[in-house]
N, C-alpha and C positions, 0 to 999 in steps of 0.2 A: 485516380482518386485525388483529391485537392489533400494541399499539405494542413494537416489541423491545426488548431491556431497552442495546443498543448500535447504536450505528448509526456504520459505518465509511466514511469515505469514501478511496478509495484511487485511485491512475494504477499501472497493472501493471508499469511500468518505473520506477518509484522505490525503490529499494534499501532505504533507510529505512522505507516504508512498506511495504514485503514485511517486515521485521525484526519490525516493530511489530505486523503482523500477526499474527506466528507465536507473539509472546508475547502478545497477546489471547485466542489459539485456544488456549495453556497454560492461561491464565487463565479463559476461558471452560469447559474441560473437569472446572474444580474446583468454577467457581462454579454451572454450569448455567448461563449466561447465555443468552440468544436475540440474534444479532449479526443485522444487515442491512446488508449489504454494498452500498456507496453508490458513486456515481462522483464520480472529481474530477479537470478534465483539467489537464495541466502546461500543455498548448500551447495551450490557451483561456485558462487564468490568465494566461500570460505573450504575448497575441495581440497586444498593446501594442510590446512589447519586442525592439528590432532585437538579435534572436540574436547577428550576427554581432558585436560590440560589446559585449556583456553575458557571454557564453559561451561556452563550451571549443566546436570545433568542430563534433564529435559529437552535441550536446544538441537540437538542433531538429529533427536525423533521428532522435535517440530517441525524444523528446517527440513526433512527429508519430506513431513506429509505437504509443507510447502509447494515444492519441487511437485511431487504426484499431483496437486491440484492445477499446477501451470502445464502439467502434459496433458491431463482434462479441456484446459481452456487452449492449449494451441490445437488438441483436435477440435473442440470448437471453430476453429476460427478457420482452420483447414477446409472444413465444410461447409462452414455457413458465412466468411465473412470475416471483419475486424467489428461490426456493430453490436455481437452478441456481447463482446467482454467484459463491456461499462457496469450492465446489468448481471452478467454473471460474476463480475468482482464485488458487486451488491449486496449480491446474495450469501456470497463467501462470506463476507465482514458481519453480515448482519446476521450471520450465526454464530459467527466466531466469535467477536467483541461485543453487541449488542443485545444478543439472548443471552446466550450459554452464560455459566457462572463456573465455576471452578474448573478441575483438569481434564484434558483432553486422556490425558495418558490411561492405559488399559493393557495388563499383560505387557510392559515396557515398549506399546504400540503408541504412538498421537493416531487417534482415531480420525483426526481431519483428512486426513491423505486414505478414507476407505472407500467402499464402495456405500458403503451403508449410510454416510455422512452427506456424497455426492448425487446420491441417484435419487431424492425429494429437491433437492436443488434444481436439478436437469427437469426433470418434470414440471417443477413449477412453470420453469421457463420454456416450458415445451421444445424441451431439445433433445434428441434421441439418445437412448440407454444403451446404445452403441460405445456411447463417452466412456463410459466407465471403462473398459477395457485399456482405456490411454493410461488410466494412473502406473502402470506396470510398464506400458511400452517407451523403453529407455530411446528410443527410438529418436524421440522425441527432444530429448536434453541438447542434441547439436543446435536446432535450433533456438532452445533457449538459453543456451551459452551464448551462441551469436547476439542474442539481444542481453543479455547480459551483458557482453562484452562491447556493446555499442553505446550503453548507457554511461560504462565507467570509464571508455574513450572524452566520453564530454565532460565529466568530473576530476576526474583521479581514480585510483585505485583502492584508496584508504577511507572512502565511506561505504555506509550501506545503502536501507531503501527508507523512503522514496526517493527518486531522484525526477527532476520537473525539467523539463525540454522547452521554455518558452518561445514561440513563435519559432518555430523551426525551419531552414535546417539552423540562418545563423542568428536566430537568437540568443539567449543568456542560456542556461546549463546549470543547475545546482543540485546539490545531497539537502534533501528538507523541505522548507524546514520543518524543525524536528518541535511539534506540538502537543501538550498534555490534555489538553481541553480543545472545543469547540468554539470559536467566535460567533456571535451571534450576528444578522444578517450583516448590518451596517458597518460591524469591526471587520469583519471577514472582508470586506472589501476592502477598507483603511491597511490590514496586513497584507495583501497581497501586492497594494500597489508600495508598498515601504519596500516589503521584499525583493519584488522587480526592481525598483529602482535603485538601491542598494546593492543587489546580483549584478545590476547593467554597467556600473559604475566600473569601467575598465582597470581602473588601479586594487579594486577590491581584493582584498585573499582569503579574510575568512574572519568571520563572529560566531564565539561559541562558550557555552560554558555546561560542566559538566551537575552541577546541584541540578535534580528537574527531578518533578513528581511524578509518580508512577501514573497513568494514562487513567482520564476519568470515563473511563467505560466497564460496563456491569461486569465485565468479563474480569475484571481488578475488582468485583468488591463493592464498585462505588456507587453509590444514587444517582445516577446523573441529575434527577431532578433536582437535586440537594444543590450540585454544583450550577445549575441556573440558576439557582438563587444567590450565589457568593457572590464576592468583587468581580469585576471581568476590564477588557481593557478598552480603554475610546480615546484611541489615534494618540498615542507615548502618552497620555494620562490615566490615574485608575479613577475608576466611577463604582458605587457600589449598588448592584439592584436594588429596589423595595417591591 
């Protein structure tokens, strides 16, 4: 198989990396890109780290249904391929952040990691209910440690998800970036190419600041429509819609 011109690593329950996503696939639809969609688990990155002391309550029942849905998508992929996962990490997001509205949690379960959550998903995309059996089969975590561990080979060890593999193998490598909102066709492309060329820049080591607003998707609360209508950015100036 030819090498893709991006290689995504994502965990289906990180908000930010559903964001970053969704302005790739902008990005991708302008550039023709070819993406391969990679795994990356929260709850094996952080297998170290006593939850209860590091984390809001909720995160290690997220991060675990995380995990069960990336053993879903490597039996996927086992079976059928690397082409299902674009669409089946679609469908994840677009229930997780773009329907659904408030918690997952149930009997101190995240019900994303069920059977009950998975198996209208797998149907949609006509893919056999076989799958379901994966979320249980731990079977499955050496390989996505491996990619986990291949991901944070090319960053560091000290971020999380998404991490972007541009033109691989030796292209740029970065954690991010980490976006609240959507860029609209034209910025989304103005960002990408700042980003690359800023990531490519061999002396670079790192831009960051920690104030950032909570993710503008339904699943926060938010309008999105609302926030199409705010300020938005066009190429390091702000412009505000009418």
């Amino acid at each position: 198989m030819a090498e893709s011109d991006i290689h995504f690593y994502f965990d289906p329950v990180c908000p930010f990396a559903w964001m970053t996503s969704k302005w790739v696939r902008t990005v991708q639809s302008q550039r023709d890109y070819t993406v391969d969609w990679r795994f990356i688990s929260l709850r094996l990155l952080n297998a170290h780290i006593d939850y209860a002391s590091h984390f809001p309550p909720e995160y290690e029942a997220g991060h675990t249904a995380g995990l069960r849905l990336l053993r879903a998508a490597a039996s996927v992929r086992r079976d059928h391929g690397r082409e299902p996962i674009g669409p089946l990490y679609s469908a994840f997001g677009a229930r997780i952040f773009d329907s659904h509205t408030g918690t997952y949690m149930f009997d101190d379960r995240d019900q994303r990691g069920t059977e009950d959550f998975l198996a209208p998903i797998l149907a949609e995309l006509d893919l056999p209910s076989h799958h379901l059996a994966a979320l249980d089969d731990t079977s499955f975590d050496a390989e996505i440690q491996a990619e986990t561990d291949a991901a944070l080979t090319l960053t560091g060890r000290d971020v999380g998800t998404p991490i972007i593999h541009f033109e691989p193998p030796e292209g740029v490598a970065f954690f991010g970036p980490v976006i609240s909102r959507l860029p609209d066709e034209d910025d989304a492309v103005r960002l990408w190419d700042h980003v690359i060329g800023l990531a490519g820049f061999p002396g670079f080591a790192e831009l960051k600041r920690s104030l950032r607003e909570k993710p503008q998707l339904r699943a926060f609360g938010v309008d999105v429509d609302e926030v199409g209508a705010q300020e938005d950015w066009h190429g390091g100036s702000r412009r505000t819609k009418k």
